[in-house]
C-alpha positions in Angstrom: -89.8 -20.9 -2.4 -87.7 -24.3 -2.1 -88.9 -26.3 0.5 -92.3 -24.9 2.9 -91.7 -22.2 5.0 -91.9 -23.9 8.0 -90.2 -21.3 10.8 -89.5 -17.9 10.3 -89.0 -14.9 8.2 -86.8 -12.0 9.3 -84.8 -8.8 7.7 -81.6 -8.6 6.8 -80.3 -5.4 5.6 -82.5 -5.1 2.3 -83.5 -8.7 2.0 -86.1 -10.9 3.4 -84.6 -14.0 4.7 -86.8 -17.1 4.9 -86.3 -20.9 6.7 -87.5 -23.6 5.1 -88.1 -27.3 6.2 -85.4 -28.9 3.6 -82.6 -27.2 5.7 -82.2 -24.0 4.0 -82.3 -20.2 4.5 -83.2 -18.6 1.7 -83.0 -14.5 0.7 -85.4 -13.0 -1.1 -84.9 -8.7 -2.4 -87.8 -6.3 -1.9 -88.5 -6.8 -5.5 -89.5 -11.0 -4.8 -86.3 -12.3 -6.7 -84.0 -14.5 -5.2 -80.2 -14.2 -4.4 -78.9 -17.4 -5.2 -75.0 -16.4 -4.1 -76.2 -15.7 0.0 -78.9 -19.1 0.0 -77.7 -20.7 2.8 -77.8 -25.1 2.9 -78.0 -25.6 6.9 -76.7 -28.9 6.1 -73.2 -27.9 4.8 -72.3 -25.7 8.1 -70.9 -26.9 11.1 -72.3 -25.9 14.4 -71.8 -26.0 17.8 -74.2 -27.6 19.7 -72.9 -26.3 23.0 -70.6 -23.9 24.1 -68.7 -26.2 26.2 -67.7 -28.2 22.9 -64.8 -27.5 21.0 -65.9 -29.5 17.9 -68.6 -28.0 15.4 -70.2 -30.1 13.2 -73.1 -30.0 10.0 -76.7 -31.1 11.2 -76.9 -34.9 10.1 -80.6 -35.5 10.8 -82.9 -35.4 8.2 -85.5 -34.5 10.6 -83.5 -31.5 12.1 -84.7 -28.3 10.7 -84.5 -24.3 11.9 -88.0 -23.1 13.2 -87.0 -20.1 14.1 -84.2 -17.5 13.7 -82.8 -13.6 13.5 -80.3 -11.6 13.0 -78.9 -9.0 15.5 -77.0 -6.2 14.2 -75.7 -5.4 17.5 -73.3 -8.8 18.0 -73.1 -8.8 13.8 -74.8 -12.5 13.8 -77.5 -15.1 14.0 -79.2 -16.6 16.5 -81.1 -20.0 15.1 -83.2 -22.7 16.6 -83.5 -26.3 15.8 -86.6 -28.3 15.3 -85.2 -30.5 18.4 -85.3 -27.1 20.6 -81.6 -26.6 20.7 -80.4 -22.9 20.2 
């Protein structure tokens, strides 16, 4: 694993998906490989912070880190939250 797992760990389809503290969510197969092509670097996607704000932006903070997340089937997305508290 890059980075400690510092959050949480949660399925996605047939992977294991894992946060880490260096900003990352990685996915790990059944069979304990990694896929390398759906890693995803927090750091390089923009988010809203509110949904009042029309502007996303990529987490800046060094500090700022997902501790926990999961994936609903039902609205076909994630729900994530920050080191900070924010949702």
């Amino acid at each position: 694993v890059r980075g400690r797992i510092i959050g949480s760990v949660t399925l996605f389809r047939d992977e294991i998906m894992v946060s880490t503290d260096e900003n990352s969510i990685l996915r790990y197969r059944w069979d304990g490989t990694i896929n390398n092509d759906f890693c995803l670097d927090l750091r390089r996607i923009p988010f809203s912070m509110d949904q009042q704000a029309s502007r996303a932006v990529p987490l800046q903070d060094p500090n700022l880190y997902p501790i926990d997340f999961h994936f609903s089937p039902t609205i076909g997305g994630f729900s994530l939250v920050l080191s900070d508290g924010r949702a």
